[in-house]
N, C-alpha and C positions, 0 to 999 in steps of 0.2 A: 504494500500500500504506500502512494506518498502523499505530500501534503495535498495534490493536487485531485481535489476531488471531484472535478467534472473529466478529469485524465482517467481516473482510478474507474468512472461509471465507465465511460469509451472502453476501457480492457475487460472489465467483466461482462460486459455486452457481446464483445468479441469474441470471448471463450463460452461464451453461453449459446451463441446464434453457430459458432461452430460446431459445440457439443451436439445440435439439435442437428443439423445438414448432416453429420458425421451417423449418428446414432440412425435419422430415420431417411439417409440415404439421397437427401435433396442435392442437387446441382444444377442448380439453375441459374442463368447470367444474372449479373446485375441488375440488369433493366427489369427483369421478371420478377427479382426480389424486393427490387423497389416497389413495382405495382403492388404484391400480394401484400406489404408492409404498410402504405397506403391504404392500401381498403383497409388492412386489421388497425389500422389509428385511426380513420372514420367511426371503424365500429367502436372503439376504445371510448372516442369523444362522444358519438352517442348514450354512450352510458355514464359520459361525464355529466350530460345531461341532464339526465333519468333522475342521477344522482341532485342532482344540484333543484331539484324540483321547479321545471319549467312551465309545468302545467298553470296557468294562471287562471284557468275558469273552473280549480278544483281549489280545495281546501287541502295546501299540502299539509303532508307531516312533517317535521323538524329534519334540516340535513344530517343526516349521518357524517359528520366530518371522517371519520375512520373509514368510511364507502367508500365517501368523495376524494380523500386521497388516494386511497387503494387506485382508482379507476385514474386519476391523474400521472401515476406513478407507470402504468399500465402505459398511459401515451407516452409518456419518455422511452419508455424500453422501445419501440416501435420506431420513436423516433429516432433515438439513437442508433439503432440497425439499420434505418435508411441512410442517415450519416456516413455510417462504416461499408453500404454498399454501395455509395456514393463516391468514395473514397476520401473521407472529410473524416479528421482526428480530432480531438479535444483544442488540438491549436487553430487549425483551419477552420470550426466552427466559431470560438473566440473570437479570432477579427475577424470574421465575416457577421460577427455579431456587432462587433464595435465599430465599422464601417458603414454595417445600415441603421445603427442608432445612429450617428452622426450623421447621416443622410436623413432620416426620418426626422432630425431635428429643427434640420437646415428646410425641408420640406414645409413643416409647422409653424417656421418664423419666415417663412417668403425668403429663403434667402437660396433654390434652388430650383435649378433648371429646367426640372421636370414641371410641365406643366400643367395647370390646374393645382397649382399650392398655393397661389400668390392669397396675402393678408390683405390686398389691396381690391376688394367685391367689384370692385369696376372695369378689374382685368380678367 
């Protein structure tokens, strides 16, 4: 284990989605891992949902916080396996995260070139 504990999720991810290809014999390219990964985060956030009681014309019951993380927890694994079939590390995900938060910020203060951000309603 090191200090780095978004490194540390990338490698047990990597030894777990191996163990799972190895064990029940899957090879499949990239692109097909991604998709099947994909649909199973769909269905994961479906149930982030569920969870999170979105029904507004019912009378929900109190969130299960212990559910709702479970099923949170659920989308990271998923996501992190399209990451690693993607071929995007613990590094490569970091600044491509801090790259588009500074673009997403510059986007929200009009100060970027993609259009349709400007602060300015009359352009």
């Amino acid at each position: 284990m090191t200090n780095d504990r978004l490194q540390d999720m990338f490698r047990w991810q990597d030894r777990f989605n191996q163990s799972i290809r190895q064990a029940r014999n899957l090879d499949w390219d990239s692109s097909t891992w991604i998709q099947k990964e994909a649909l199973a985060l769909m269905v994961e956030l479906a149930e982030v949902v569920e969870e999170a009681r979105f029904k507004w014309w019912k009378n929900p019951p109190p969130v299960d916080s212990r559910k709702l993380h479970e099923e949170l927890v659920d989308v990271f694994h998923f996501f992190l396996s399209m990451c690693l079939d993607a071929g995007m590390d613990a590094e490569a995900l970091y600044q491509g995260y801090l790259a588009k938060n500074q673009e997403n910020f510059r986007r929200q203060q009009g100060l970027s070139d993609k259009p349709g951000y400007s602060v300015d309603p009359s352009s």
